[in-house]
N, C-alpha and C positions, 0 to 999 in steps of 0.2 A: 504494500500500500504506500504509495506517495503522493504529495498533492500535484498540483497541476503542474505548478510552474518548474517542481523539480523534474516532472518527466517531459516537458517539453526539453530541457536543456540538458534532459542526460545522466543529471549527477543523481548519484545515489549513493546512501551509506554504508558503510562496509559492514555494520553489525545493524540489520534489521529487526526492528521491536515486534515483541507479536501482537496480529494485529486483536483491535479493541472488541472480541467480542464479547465482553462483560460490561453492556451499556456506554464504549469507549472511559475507560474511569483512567485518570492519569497517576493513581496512586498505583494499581496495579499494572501497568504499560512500567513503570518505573521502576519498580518490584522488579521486573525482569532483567533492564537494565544493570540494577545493584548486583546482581546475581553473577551475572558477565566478571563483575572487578576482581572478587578472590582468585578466580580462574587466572585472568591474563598475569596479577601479581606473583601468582607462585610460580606461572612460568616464567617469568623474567627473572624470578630468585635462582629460577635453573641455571638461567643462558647467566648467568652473572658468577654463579659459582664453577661452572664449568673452564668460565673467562679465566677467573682467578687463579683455578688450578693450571691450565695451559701456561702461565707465570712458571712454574718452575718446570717445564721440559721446553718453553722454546717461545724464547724475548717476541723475537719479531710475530709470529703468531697470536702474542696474549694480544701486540696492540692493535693486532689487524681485528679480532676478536670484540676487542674493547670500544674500536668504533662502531663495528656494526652491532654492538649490544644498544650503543650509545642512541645510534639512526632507529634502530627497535623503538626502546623507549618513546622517542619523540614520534614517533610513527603512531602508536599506541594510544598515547596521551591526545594528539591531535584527533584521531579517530572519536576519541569516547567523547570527545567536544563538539564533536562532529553528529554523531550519534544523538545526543543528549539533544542539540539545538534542532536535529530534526524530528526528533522528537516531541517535544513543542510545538516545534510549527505543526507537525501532523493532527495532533488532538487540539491545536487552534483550527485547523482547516475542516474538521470533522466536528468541530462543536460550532461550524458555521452554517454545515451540509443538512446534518441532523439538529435536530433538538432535545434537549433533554427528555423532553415528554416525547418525542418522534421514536427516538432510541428504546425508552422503557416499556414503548409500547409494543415495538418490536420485538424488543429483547423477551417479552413473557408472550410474545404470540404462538399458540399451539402450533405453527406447522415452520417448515427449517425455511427463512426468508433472508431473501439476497438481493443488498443494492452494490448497483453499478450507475457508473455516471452516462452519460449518451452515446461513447465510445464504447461501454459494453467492459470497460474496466474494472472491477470489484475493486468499491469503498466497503464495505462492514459487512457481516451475516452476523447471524447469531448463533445463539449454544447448540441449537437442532441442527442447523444447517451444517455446522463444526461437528459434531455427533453422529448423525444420521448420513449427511450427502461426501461427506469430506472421510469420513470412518474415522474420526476423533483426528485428523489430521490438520493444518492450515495451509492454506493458501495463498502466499505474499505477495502483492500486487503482481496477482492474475487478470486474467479474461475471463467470461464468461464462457467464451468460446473451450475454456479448457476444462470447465464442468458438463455441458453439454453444449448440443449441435442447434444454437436455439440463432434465429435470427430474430437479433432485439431492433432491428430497425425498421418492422412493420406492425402494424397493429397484431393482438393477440387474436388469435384466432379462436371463436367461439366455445371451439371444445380443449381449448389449449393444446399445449405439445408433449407430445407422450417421451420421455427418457428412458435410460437403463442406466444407472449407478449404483456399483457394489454390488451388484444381484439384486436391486430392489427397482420394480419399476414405479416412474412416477408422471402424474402430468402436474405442466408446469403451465403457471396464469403469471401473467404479467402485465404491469401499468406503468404510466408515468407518474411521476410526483417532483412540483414542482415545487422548490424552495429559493426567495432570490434572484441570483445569478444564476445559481447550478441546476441543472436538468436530470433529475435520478429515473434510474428505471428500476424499479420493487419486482421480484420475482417469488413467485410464492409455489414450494415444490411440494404438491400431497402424493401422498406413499398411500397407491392403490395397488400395490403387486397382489393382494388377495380377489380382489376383486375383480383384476384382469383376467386372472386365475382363474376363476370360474368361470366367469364372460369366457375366454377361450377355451374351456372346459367345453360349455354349452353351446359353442357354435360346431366344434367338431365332433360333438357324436349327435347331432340334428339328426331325424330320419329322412332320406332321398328316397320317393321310390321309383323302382326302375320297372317297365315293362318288357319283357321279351319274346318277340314273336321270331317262329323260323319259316322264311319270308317263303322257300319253294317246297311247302308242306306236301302242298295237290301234285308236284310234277314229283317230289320224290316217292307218293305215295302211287304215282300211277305206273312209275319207269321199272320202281327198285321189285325186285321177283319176290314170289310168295314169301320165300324162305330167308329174304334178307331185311324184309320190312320191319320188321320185329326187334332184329340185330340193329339198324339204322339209327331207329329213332328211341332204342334203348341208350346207345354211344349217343347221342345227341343231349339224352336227358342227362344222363352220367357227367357230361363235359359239362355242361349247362351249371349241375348243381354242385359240382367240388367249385368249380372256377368262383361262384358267390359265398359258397361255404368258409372258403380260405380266407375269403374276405369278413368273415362273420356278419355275412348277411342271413336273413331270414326269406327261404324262397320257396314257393308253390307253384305247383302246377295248374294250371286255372282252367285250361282247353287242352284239345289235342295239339296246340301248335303256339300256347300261348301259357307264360310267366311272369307269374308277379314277385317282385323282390323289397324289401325295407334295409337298407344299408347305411351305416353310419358315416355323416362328410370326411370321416380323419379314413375310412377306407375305402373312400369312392376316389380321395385324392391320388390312392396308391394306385387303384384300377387304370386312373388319368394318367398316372406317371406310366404305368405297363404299354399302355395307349387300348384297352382293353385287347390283350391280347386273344382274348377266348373267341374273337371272331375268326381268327387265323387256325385256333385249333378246332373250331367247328368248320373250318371250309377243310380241311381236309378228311373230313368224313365222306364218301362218295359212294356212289349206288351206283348200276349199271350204268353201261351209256357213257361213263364219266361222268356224269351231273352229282355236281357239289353240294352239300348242305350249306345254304350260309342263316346268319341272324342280323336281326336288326333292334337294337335296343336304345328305347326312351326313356331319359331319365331327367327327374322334374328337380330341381335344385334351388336352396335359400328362399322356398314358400314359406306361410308363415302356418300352415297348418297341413296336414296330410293329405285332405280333401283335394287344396289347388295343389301341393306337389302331385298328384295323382291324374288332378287335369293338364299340369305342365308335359310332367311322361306323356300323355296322348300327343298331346302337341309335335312333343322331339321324335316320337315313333313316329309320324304321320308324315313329316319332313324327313326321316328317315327312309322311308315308302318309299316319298315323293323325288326322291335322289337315288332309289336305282336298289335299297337295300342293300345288306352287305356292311353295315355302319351304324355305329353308336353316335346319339348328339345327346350334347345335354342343352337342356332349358332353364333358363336363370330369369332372373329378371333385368341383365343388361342383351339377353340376346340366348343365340345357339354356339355350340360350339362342337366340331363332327371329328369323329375319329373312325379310318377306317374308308370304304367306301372304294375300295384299288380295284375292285373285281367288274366284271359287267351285270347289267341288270336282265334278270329271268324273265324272258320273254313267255306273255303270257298267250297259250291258243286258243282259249275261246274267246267268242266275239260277243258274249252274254251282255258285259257293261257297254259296246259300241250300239248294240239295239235298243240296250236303254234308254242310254243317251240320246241317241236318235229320235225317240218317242217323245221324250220329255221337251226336248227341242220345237221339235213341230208343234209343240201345244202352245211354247212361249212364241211363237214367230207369230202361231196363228190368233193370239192374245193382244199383242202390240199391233199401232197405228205402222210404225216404219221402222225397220231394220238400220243399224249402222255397222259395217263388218271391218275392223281395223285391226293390222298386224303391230309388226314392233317399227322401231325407226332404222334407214337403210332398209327399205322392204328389198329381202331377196327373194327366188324363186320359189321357195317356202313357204315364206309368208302371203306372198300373191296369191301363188299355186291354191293354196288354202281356202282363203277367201274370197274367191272365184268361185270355189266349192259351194261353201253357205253361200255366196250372192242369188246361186243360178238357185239354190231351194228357195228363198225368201223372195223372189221374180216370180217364179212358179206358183209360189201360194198366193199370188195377186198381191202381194205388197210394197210399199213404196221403200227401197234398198238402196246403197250406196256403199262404196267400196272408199275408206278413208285413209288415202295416203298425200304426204308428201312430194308435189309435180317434181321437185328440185331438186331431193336428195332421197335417192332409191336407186337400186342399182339392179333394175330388171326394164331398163329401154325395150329390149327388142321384145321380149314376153307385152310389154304394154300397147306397143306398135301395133302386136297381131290382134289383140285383144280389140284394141280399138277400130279395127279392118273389120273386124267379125260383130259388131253390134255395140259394141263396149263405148261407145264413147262417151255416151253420161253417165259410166258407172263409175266413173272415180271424181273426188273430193277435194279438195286441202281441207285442211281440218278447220282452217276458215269460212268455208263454205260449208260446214256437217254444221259445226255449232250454232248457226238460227235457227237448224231444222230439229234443234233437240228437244219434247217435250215431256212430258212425267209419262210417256203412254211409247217410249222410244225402248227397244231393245239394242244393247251396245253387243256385237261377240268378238270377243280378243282373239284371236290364232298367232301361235306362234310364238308364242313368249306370254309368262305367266307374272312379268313382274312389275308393279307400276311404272316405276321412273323408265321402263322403257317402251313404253306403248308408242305408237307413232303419236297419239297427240294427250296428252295427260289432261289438260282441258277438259277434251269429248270422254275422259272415260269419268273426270270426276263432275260431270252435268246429266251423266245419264243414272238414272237409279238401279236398272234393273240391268244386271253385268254377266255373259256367259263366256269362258274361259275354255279353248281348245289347244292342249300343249305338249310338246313331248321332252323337252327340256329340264333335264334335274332341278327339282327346289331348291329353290334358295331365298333369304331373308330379303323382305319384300315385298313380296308374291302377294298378289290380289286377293281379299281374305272378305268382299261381301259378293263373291259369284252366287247366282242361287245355281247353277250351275257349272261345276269344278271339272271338267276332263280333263284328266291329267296323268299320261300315260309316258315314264321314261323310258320303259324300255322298248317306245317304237320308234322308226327311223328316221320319225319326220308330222310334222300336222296335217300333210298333204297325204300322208297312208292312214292317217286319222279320221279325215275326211271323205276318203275314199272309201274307207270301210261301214262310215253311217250312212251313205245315198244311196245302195240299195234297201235302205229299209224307210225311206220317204217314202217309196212304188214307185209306180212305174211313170208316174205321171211327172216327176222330179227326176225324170231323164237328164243327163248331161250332152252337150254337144261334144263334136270331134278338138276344138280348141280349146274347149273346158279341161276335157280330159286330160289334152296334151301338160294343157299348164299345172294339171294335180301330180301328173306322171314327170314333169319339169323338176316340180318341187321335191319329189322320191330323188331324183336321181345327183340332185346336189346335196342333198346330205344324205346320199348311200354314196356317193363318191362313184358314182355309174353303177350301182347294185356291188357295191366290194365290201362297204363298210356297214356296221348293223344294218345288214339287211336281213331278215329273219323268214321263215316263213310266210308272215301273215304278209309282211311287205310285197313278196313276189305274190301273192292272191291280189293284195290290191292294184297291183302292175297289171294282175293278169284282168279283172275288172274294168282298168282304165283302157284294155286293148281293146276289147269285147264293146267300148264305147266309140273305141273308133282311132285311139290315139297312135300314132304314129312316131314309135321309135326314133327313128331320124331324124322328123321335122322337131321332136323335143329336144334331140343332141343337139340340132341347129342354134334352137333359142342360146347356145353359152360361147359361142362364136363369138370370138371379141377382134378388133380392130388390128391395125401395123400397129400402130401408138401405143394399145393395151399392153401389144405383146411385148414391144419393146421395152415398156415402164417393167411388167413383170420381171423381164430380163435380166435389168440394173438388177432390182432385191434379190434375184436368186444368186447372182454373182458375189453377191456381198458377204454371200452367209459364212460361219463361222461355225465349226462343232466344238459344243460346250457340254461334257458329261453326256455323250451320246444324244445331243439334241441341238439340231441346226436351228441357230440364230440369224434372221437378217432383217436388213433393215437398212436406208438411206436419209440421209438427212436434209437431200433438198426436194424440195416441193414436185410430186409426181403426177402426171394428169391421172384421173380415175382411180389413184392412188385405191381409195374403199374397194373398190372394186378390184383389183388385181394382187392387192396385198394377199387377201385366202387365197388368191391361187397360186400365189408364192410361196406361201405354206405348205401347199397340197403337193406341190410339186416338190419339193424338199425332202418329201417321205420316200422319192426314190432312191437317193442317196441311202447306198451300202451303211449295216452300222446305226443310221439314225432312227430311234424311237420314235420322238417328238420332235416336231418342228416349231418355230414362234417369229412369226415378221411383224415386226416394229415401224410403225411408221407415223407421223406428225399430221395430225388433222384437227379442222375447228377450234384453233388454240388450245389442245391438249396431244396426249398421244396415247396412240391406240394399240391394240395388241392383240393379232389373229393367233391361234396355237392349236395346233393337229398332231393328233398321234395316228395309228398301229392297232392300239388299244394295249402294248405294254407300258405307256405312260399315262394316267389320267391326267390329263392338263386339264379339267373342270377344276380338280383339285389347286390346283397351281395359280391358274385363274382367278378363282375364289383367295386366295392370300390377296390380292390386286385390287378384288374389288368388284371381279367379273364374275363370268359362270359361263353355264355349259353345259357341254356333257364330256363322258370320256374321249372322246375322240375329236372333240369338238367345242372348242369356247374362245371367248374372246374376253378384252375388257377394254375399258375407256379412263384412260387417268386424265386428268385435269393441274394446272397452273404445278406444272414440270417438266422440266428440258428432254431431249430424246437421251444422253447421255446419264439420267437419274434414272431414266421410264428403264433403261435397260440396266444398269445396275439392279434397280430392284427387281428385274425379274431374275438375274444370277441367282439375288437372292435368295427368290420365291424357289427356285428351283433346286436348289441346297438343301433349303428346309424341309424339300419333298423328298429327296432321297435319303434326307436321316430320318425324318420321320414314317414315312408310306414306304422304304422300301427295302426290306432286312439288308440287303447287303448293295451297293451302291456301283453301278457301273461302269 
């Protein structure tokens, strides 16, 4: 402790008093002083007798001896003069600060308090604070900073600031106090480690509970043979119930294909740290055919009772579903969080929920005044494809329809040309022309992506009440959540086989023409990557469908016929790429024509290259930058995407980053991409 003016200039004393925490009293400050004198005397009686004796073994030594006893001395003396006077001044400088009554009052306050001056300097504490925070120790013109990590130069923050001293924890409140000239800051430290104690006790054995359903019940139950069914889903239950057992979870069996679990947070952490491994040792359970068991588990987290944890699980399972199965999410109340998901989604073959839906539809079109059918933004041949589909059903049923895209930014010119050639030419919108036609009696149906911020016009979808969702895109945080109708199918290839598959159950009177067809059969064949990539069964029936209508293979290849220009833009990105971790990166930095448009097929064309899993073209658009990414199906880049901000599916997703250079945009996707291989993928390639 010193006062101001000695620590602006430096000096300090060589024997420091201790400082005043007994009300600052100068008898006792003094006390300590006296205490020092015997000490230094009877050392100087040493060096003085030792002097004396060096006299008789060697002259010139005693005098060398005798001077520097002599420089002692006055060394000494000057010191305790020194000492003594700052002394003084310190208990004048602190009986300026404090007051008699300021001090007393602190001094007898129950909990250990500590002033500092505006630099955060420690003037005084008292007996607790010396006791309790210090462990009976002092602290001589210290910092605050050397008792804890406390910034005193903003206001206290409502719940104070939590410490750790000695093994006791504490929160600490602090104020100003102003006296004079000098600006003190009071810090007052309460010793709540028991009550933390339990607080932290109580948040980690909270109960979560978890649902878990085994997503290919029906296909395992129909594929695996008499004699192994039995064996299957006995290892399924086995694995199912040590893997929560270990975790001292409580778990039943509820259905033939469905579990319920209650687990404690301190061991749901562990499951999170494992990444739920139990979904890995149930996919290697397999039934003829090679068809895998996999799970998918919801788990409802930091509800404030069982009830909503129980409605959260729904939640996390359903979004679990909704992305393909294969994966645990948990549900909080900041969000989701997914573990898991590397595998592809079980393609289902019956067409039961597509005739559903189909029914249920027709009822809503033929309910509503006028139809509005709107894909996402960038409408590709997918998204058209689609909504072509439902435009020609909601024409058919005599109602007033309209196809809601963007004239300016879409990237299906030649699909729209023909459309427009064949009848189509008032069937498209800008989304400033849909919105005067909207009234409470208006049907909106999204195709093609299931999540708000990306609907071609977020306006039209938030002016229309009654909202139907056609998708085939893994869930993700988002997602349109007042559909009265949800279609919502990941593991098919596309919304245009979606579509395809509900028009023959309108009849026959909801026939499609030969260029409708073409453009549903358009939309199949850009996201099957010309029938290569999920393309499953039911896909090639809806191909076989759309031929039956009239469409024509070739004139559909035709529609993806791009320019010199296109080809040569795509050119640049493909030359550019880079393999990083077994995945071609590219990407250019100056401005490309049709850029949206030839980027994915920069990508797509990347996956020829020997070697590459996944590919990702990087490219600068609308003041942000974008990011197309294709695999194989040995990379889920939905996955990867999703770190970004995007989504997807496995073989197929993108994202959009905003106010970021192309040099950030692709560093963080290094990133994104690291994290995927330590995390999703045992051993790294």
């Amino acid at each position: 402790m010193v006062d101001r003016e000695s620590r602006q200039t430096g000096a300090a004393p060589l024997f420091w008093p201790r400082p005043p925490c007994q009300g600052g009293r100068s008898d006792d400050v003094k006390k300590h002083i006296v205490m020092l004198t015997p000490a230094l005397i009877f050392l100087l009686f040493l060096c003085a007798v030792m002097t004396g004796a060096s006299y008789f073994y060697n002259t010139r030594l005693f005098y060398v001896e005798l001077v520097l006893l002599l420089a002692a001395v006055g060394v000494v003396i000057f010191c305790m003069k020194r000492a003594q006077k700052y002394t003084y001044e310190l208990l004048g400088h602190m009986g300026e600060i404090l007051s008699d009554t300021q001090r007393g009052v602190l001094t007898s306050f129950p909990l250990p308090v500590l002033v500092t001056d505006i630099e955060g300097q420690i003037v005084w504490y008292n007996d607790l604070f010396r006791d309790r925070v210090l462990s009976g120790g002092d602290l001589y013109d210290g910092n605050i900073a050397q008792v804890a990590n406390i910034d005193h130069t903003v206001d206290c923050p409502e719940k104070g600031v939590n410490i750790v001293r000695a093994g006791r924890e504490y929160t600490v409140f602090f104020s100003n106090a102003a006296k004079h000239e000098e600006q003190l800051k009071i810090f007052y430290f309460v010793d709540d480690t028991v009550v933390k104690h339990f607080a932290h006790e109580y948040h980690i054995t909270r109960p979560c509970i978890a649902i878990i359903l085994i997503d290919n019940y029906e296909e395992l139950q129909q594929n695996a043979k008499e004699n192994e069914r039995s064996q299957i889903f006995a290892e399924i239950e086995t694995t199912v119930e040590k893997y929560f057992s270990a975790n001292k979870a409580f778990i039943c069996k509820t259905d033939r294909d469905r579990f319920v679990a209650i687990v404690e947070k301190q061991y749901l952490d562990q499951m999170v740290k494992q990444r739920f491994d139990v979904l890995d040792s149930v996919r290697g359970i397999s039934a003829s055919e090679n068809m895998t068991a996999t799970l998918s588990i919801g788990i409802g987290v930091g509800a404030k009772d069982l009830t909503e944890s129980e409605q959260m699980a729904r939640q996390a399972l359903d979004m679990c579903l909704g992305r393909g199965g294969d994966q645990a999410a948990l549900r909080s109340k900041e969000g989701y969080e997914f573990f898991g998901g590397v595998s592809k989604g079980v393609e289902k073959r019956t067409k039961v929920k597509a005739r559903i839906v189909a029914s249920a539809l027709q009822e809503l079109i033929e309910s509503h005044e006028n139809v509005i059918v709107m894909g996402h933004q960038f409408a590709d041949m997918d998204s058209l494809g689609s909504a072509v589909g439902i435009y020609r059903v909601a024409k058919s049923m005599g109602k007033d329809a309209c196809i809601c895209i963007d004239p300016t930014r879409h990237l299906v010119a030649s699909l729209m040309a023909l459309l427009k050639e064949n009848g189509y030419t008032g069937a498209f919108r800008s989304p400033e022309e849909v919105l005067p036609t909207i009234t409470p009696d208006t049907l909106l149906v999204v195709v093609d992506t299931h999540l708000k911020h990306f609907v071609q016009s977020y306006d039209v979808y938030a002016a229309c009440k009654t909202v139907v969702v056609i998708d085939h895109h893994r869930k993700t945080i988002g997602h349109i959540d007042n559909a009265v109708i949800f279609y919502h199918e990941p593991y098919a290839s596309s919304a245009s086989e979606m579509v395809a598959e509900m028009l023959p159950y309108f009849g026959e009177k909801r026939r499609i023409n030969r260029v409708e067809a073409e453009a549903l059969l358009a939309g199949i064949m850009l996201d099957t990557k010309n029938f290569i990539m999920r393309a499953g069964v039911r896909t090639f029936e809806a191909a076989a469908y759309l031929r039956r209508m009239g469409a024509d293979t070739v004139e559909a290849r035709r529609l993806f016929s791009t320019s010199m220009d296109e080809y040569r833009s795509r050119t640049r990105i493909i030359s550019s790429a880079q393999v990083y971790r077994n995945c071609a990166i590219a990407g250019v930095k100056e401005p490309l024509e049709h850029v949206k448009l030839v980027a994915p097929q920069a990508a797509d064309e990347l996956l020829n290259i020997s070697g590459v899993d996944a590919s990702f073209s990087i490219y600068e658009y609308d003041g942000g930058v974008s990011i197309s990414a294709r695999s194989m199906g040995a990379v889920n880049v939905q996955v990867i995407m999703e770190q970004l901000g995007g989504g997807g599916h496995q073989t197929m997703a993108a994202t959009q980053l905003k106010d970021i250079t192309f040099d950030e945009a692709r560093e963080k996707l290094l990133e994104a991409i690291d994290r995927y291989y330590t995390t999703n993928v045992k051993k790294s390639k």
